[in-house]
N, C-alpha and C positions, 0 to 999 in steps of 0.2 A: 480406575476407569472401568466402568461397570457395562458391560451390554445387553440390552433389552431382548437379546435374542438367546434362545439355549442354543449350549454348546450343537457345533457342529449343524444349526440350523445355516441354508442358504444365504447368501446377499448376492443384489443387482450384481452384475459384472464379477461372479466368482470364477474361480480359472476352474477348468476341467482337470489339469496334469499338475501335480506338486511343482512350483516356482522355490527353489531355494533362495532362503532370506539370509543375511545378517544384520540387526540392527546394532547398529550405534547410538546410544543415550546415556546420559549420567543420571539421569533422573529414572528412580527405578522404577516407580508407579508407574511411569510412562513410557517405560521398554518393557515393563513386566505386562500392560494393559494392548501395546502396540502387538506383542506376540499374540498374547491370546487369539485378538482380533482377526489376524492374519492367519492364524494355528484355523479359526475357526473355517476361516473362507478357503483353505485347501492349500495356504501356502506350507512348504517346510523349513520354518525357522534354526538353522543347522546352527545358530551360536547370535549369543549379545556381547555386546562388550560396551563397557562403561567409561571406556578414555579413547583416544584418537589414536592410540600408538596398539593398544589392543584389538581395535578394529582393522587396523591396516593386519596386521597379523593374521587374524579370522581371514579376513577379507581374501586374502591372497592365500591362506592355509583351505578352505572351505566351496573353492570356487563356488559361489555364489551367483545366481541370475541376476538377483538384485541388492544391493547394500544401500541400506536408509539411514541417513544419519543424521543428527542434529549439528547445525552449523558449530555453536559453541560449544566446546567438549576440553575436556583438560588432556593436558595439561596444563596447556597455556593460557584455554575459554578464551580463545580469538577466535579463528578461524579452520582450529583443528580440525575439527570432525569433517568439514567441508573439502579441505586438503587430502585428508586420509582417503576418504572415499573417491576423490578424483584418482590419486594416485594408485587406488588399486583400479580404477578402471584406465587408467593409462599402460598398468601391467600386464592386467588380463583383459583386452580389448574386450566391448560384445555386454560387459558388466552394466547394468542397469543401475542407476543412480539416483534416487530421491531423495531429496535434501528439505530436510525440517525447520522453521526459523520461528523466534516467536516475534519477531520485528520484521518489515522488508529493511533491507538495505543493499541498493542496488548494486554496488559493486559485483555482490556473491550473486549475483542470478546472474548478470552479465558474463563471469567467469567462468558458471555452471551451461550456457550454450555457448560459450564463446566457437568450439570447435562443431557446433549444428546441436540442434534438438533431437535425437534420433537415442532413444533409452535414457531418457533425462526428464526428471520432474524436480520441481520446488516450490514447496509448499504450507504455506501459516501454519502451526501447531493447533492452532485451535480444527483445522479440517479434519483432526483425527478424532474430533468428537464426533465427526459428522459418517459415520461409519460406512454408507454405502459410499459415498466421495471416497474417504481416504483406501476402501479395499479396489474401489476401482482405478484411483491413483496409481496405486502399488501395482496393479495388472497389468494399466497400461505400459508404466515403466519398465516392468521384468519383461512384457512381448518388446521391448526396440522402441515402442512408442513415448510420447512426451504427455506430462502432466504440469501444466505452470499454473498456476493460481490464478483466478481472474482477474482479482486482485492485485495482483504484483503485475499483469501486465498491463492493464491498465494503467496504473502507476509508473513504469513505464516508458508509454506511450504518450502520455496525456492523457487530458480529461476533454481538451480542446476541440475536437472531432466529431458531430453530432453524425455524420454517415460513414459509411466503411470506406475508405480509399481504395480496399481494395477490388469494387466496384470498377475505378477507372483504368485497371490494367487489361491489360488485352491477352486474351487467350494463350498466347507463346510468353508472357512476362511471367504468368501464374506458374508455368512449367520450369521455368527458371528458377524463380521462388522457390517452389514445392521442393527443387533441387540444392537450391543452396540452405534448404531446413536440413536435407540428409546430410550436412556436413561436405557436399563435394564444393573442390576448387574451381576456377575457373574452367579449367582446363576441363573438370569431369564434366562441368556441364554439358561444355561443348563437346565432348565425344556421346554421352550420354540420350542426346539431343539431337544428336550430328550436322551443327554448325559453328562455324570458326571463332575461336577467342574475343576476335575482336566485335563480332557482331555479340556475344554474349556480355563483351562489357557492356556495350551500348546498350542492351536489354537492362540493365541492373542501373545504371545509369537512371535509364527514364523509370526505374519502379522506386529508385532515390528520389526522385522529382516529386512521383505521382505520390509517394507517401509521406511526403512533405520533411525529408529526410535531408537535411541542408550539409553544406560542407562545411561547418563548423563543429559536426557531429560525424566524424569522418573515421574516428577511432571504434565508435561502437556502428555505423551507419549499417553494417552486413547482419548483427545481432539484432537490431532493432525492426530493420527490417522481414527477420524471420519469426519476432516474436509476433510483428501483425499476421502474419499467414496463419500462424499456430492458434492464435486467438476465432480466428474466422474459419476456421478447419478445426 
């Protein structure tokens, strides 16, 4: 993976302060081209690892701001790598998590904000050819922030939509929203907010409605609902 820019030359959205990496890939070109990349834009890549069980080890050996890993990785080339890295950000909270796929399949992006978008991105492989995208991906992720693929959310979402729903929410829904993207429970909202449980179900309620988010869709309806905010934000 070759870049058009010399070493050490700037990109859109480069960080100011060394972000520590580790990347997870079995594919070298493509952890060896991922470093570079990353090397160039001011991150510090403090270690690679090429299986899911070496990554978990880096991972948690290296504390790292952010671990990128490709979903499929061995040993097993299921779900590895996407595991490893959840679980090192389940052990050292705060860890920033981009996750590589060269297919969508919704499960794993459902799984990866299941607990809020807040230091979490998931991203096509092919976006790493797109260099200023994937260094500002990696940025976003390492500050706390979210990076989803248009793509994937849209996919999704549907295709069905031609205006944003999120137009029809009302000023106190948006903040509810906004809220339950950082990951908080019911409960945070409502302290966060400082209004009662129940008036905050009611709020999430009518933004299930407004977002055409049915009760048959009731397992992922809190997910789905966060990735419209993240798409229009």
């Amino acid at each position: 993976m070759a870049s058009s820019r010399p070493v050490g030359a700037g990109y859109a959205g480069e960080v100011k302060a060394a972000r520590r990496v580790v990347i997870g890939e079995d594919e070298v070109i493509m952890r060896e081209g991922m470093a570079r990349l990353l090397t160039e834009a001011g991150f510090d890549v403090v270690a690679q690892a090429g299986d899911a069980e070496d990554l978990l080890r880096k991972g948690l050996a290296h504390r790292p701001d952010l671990v990128i890993a490709d979903i499929n990785m061995p040993p097993g080339h299921g779900d590895d790598g996407l595991r490893a890295a959840l679980e090192v950000r389940q052990r050292r909270p705060g860890t920033g998590v981009l996750i590589l796929t060269q297919y969508f399949e919704e499960r794993y992006a459902l799984d990866l904000v299941a607990d809020g978008a807040v230091g979490v991105g998931y991203l096509l492989k092919e976006r790493v050819g797109h260099v200023d995208s994937f260094v500002d991906a990696a940025t976003r992720v390492a500050d706390g922030r979210s990076a989803l693929d248009p793509e994937l959310v849209t996919r999704l979402l549907g295709r069905r939509r031609r205006t944003t729903p999120m137009e029809q929410l009302s000023p106190r829904e948006l903040e509810v929203l906004a809220a339950m993207a950082e990951g908080k429970s019911n409960r945070g909202i409502g302290q966060a907010l400082s209004i009662s449980q129940p008036v905050v179900e009611k709020h999430i309620t009518n933004i299930f409605q407004k977002l055409g988010l049915n009760p048959a869709q009731d397992e992922h309806r809190r997910v789905l609902a966060v990735l419209a905010y993240l798409r229009d934000h």
